[in-house]
C-alpha positions as MATLAB code, in Angstrom:
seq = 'XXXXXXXXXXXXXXXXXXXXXXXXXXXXXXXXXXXXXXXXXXXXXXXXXXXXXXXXXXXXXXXXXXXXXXXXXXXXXXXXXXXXXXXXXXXXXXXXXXXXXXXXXXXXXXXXXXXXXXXXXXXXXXXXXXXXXXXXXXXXXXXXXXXXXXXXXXXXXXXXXXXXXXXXXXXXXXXXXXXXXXXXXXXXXXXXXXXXXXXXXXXXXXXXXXXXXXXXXXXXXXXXXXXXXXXXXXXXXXXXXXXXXXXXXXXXXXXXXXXX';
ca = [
     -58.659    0.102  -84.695;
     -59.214    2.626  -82.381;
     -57.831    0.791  -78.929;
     -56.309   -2.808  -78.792;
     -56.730   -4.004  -75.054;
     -55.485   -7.477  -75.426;
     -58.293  -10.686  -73.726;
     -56.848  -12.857  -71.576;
     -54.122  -10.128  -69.645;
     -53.869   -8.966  -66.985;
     -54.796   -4.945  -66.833;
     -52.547   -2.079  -65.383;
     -54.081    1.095  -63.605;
     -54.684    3.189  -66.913;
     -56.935   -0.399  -68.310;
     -54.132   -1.223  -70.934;
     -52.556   -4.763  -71.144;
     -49.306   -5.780  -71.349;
     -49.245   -8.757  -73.339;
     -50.777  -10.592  -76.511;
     -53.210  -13.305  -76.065;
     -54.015  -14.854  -79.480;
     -50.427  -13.830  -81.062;
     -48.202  -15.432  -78.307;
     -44.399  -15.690  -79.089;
     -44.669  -18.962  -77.498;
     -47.370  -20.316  -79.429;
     -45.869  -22.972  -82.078;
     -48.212  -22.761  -85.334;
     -49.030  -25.377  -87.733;
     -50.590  -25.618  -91.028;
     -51.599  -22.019  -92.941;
     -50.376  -19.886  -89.686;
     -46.431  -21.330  -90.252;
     -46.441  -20.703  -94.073;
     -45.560  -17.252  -95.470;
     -47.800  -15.355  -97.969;
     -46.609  -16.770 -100.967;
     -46.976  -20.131 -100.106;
     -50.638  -19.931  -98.366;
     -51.820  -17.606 -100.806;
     -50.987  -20.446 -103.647;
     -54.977  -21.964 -102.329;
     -57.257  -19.713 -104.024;
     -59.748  -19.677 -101.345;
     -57.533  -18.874  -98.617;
     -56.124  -15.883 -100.817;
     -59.504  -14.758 -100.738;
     -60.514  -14.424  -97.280;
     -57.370  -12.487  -96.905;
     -58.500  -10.087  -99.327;
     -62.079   -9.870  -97.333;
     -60.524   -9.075  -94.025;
     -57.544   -6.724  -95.194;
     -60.759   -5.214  -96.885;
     -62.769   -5.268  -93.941;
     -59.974   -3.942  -91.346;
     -58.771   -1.572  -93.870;
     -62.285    0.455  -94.354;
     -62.724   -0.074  -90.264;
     -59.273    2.168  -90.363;
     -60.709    4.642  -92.339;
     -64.080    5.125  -90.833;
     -62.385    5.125  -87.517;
     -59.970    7.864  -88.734;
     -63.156   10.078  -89.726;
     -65.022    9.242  -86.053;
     -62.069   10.178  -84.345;
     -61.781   13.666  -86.578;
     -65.691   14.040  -85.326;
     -65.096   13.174  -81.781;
     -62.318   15.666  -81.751;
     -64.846   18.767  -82.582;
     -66.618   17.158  -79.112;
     -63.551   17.665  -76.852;
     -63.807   20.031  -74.131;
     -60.301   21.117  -74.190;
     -57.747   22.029  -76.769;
     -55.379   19.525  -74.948;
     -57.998   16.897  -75.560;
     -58.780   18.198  -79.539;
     -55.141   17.404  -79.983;
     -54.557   14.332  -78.418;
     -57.891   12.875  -80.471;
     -56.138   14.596  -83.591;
     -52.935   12.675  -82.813;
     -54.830    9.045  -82.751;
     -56.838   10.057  -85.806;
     -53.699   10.154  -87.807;
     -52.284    6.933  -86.474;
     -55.365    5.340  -87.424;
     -54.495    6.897  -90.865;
     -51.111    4.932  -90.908;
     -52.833    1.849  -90.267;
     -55.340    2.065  -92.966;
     -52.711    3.355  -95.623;
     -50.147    0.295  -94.663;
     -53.446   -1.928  -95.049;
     -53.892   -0.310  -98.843;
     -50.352   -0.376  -99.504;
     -50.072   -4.084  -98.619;
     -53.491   -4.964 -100.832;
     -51.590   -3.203 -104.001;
     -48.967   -4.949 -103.543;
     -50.712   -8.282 -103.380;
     -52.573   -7.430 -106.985;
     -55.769   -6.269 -105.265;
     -57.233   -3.076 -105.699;
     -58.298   -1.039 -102.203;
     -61.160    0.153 -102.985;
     -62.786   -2.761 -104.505;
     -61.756   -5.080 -101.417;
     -63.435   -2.465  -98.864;
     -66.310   -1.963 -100.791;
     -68.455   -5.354  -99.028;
     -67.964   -3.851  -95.681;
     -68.723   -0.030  -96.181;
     -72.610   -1.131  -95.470;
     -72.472   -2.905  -92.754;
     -69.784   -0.624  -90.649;
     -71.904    1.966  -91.537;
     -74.804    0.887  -90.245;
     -73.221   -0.056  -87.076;
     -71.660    3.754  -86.811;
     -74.874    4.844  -87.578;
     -76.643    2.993  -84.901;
     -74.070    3.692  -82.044;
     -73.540    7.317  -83.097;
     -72.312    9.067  -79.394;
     -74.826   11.873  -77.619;
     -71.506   13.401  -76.139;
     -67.933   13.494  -75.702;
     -67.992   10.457  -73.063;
     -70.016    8.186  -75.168;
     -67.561    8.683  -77.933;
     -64.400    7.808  -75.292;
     -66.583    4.417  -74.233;
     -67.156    3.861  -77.480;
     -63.990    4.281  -78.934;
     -62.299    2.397  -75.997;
     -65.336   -0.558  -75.454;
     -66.923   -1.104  -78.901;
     -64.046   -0.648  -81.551;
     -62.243   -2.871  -79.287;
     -64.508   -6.152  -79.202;
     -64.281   -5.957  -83.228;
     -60.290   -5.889  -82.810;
     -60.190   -8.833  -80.179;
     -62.176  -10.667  -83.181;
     -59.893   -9.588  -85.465;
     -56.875  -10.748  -83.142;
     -58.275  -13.999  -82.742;
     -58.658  -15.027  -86.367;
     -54.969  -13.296  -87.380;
     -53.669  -16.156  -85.522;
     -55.013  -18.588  -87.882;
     -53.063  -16.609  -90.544;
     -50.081  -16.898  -92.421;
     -46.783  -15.305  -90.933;
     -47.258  -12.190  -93.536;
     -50.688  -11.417  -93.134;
     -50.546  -12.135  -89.294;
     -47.858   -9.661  -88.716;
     -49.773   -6.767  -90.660;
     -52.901   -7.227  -88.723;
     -51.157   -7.480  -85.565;
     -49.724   -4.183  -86.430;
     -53.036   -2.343  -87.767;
     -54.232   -3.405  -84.291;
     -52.024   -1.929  -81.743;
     -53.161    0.394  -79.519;
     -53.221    4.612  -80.878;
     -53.504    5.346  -77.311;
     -57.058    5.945  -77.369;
     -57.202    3.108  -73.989;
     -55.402    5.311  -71.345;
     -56.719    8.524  -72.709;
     -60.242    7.189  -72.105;
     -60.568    5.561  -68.839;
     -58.459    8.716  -67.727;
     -61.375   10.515  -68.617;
     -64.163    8.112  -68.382;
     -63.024    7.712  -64.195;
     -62.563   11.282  -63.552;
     -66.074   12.246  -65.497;
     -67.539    9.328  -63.051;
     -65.679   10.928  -60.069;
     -67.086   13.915  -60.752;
     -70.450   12.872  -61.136;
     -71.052    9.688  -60.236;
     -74.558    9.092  -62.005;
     -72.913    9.518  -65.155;
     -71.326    6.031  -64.086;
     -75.257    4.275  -64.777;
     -75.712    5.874  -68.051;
     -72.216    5.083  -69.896;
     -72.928    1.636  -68.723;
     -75.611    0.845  -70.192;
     -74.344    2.482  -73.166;
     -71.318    0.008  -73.068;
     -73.875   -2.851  -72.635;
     -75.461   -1.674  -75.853;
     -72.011   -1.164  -77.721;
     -71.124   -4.719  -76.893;
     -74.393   -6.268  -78.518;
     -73.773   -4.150  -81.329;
     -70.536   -4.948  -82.092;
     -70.514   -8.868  -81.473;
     -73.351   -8.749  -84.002;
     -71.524   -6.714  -86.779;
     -68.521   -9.301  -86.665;
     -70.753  -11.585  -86.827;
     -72.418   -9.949  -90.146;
     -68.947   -9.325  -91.816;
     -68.225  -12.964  -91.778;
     -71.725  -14.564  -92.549;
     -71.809  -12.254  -95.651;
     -68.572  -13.631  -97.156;
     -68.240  -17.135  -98.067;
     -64.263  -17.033  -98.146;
     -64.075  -15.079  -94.687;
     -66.559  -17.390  -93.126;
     -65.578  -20.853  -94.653;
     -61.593  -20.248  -93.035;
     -63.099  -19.192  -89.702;
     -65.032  -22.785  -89.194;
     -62.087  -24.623  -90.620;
     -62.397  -25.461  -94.147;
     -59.937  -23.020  -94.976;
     -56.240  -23.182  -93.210;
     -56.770  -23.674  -89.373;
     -60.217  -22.255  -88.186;
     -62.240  -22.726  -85.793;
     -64.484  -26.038  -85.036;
     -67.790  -24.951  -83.236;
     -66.608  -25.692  -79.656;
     -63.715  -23.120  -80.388;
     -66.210  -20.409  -81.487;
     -67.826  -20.612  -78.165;
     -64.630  -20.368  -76.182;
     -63.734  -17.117  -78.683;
     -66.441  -15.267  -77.665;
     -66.401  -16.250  -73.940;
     -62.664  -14.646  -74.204;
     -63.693  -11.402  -76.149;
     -66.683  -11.249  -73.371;
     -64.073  -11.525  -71.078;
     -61.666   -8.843  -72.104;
     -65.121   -6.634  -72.491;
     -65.895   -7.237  -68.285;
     -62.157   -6.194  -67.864;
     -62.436   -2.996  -69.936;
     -65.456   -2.094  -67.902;
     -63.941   -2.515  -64.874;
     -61.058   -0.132  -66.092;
     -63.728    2.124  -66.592;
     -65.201    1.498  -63.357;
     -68.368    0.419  -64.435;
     -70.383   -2.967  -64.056;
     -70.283   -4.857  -66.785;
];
């Protein structure tokens, strides 16, 4: 994804974090999230809701490859075209390691993205940027609510599949870069401030609704997250997940310097 600031730490000047909230060292795991691949993947069901979210984070890679090869053809600077052209390929890396590691588990790429193309689509579609700063908020505000999802159900994973998702997720730079220019556009006009709010506002509806869409529309995905598949989550635990992801979207905001 295009920006991984982690929920639940605390943020330094630039907006990044410094730690890792749902993938703590410290954190002892049971069940599923202590076996390795071949073990967990022995339960046919659980192998499958792998599949859908390797599937699912691997066509997120790609489309966000392609935005950030668009958004580069917005910047007002060659410095700034070639810093966006820098992240684009790292989100290139992620998405190949994501293919790789479905061929090597018997899966073809393709087929396992295939689900999610519509949906992620339609949510590119309907948050498509005006301008260059909308594009920075987005990349920075939106793609980063779908990763904190993503975060908190790789810790429910097995060690292999945790690791690689972890990975996928880290940060291209894309978090600095933006509130660098996201403050200074603000400091330089302030009114700007009201408008990329609001679009932020809209981003976050948007994108709490599209995880919500990827999971409801596959029964493997959605039967792990509420527990009938290796540790999910029981409904009291859904509620605190999304009061942390709505959390780590006020502290983004404020990195921004805009109200939440």
């Amino acid at each position: 994804m295009t920006t991984s600031d982690k929920p639940d730490n605390a943020s330094d000047a630039t907006g990044e974090t410094t730690g890792e909230a749902t993938a703590d060292a410290s954190v002892e795991h049971t069940g599923v999230a202590a076996q390795d691949w071949a073990t967990a993947a022995a339960d046919p069901q659980y192998r499958a809701a792998v599949v859908d979210l390797l599937g699912a984070l691997a066509y997120g890679e790609l489309a966000a490859f392609e935005r950030l090869a668009e958004d580069a053809k917005l910047a007002p600077t060659l410095a700034d075209k070639a810093e966006l052209a820098k992240m684009a390929s790292a989100e290139f890396h992620h998405f190949e390691r994501l293919r790789d590691r479905l061929t090597e588990i018997g899966e073809e790429p393709t087929h396992a993205m295939q689900p999610f193309v519509a949906a992620l689509d339609g949510f590119h579609r309907q948050t498509a940027p005006s301008d260059w700063l909308e594009g920075l908020v987005k990349a920075y505000v939106g793609d980063s609510i779908a990763s904190d999802f993503y975060r908190e159900v790789a810790a429910r994973l097995d060690t292999d599949s945790r690791e690689l998702v972890l990975a996928v997720l880290d940060d291209t730079g894309h978090a600095g870069f933006a509130v660098e220019k996201v403050r200074a556009a603000i400091d330089a006009e302030p009114r700007v401030g009201g408008r990329l709010a609001l679009w932020a506002r809209r981003l976050m509806g948007e994108a709490l609704s599209q995880s919500q869409r990827v999971v409801a529309d596959r029964d493997a995905l959605s039967t792990m997250l509420v527990g009938g598949v290796a540790d999910g989550f029981d409904l009291a635990e859904v509620g605190r997940m999304f009061s942390r992801i709505t959390e780590a979207h006020t502290k983004r905001m404020a990195a921004l310097g805009l109200a939440a």
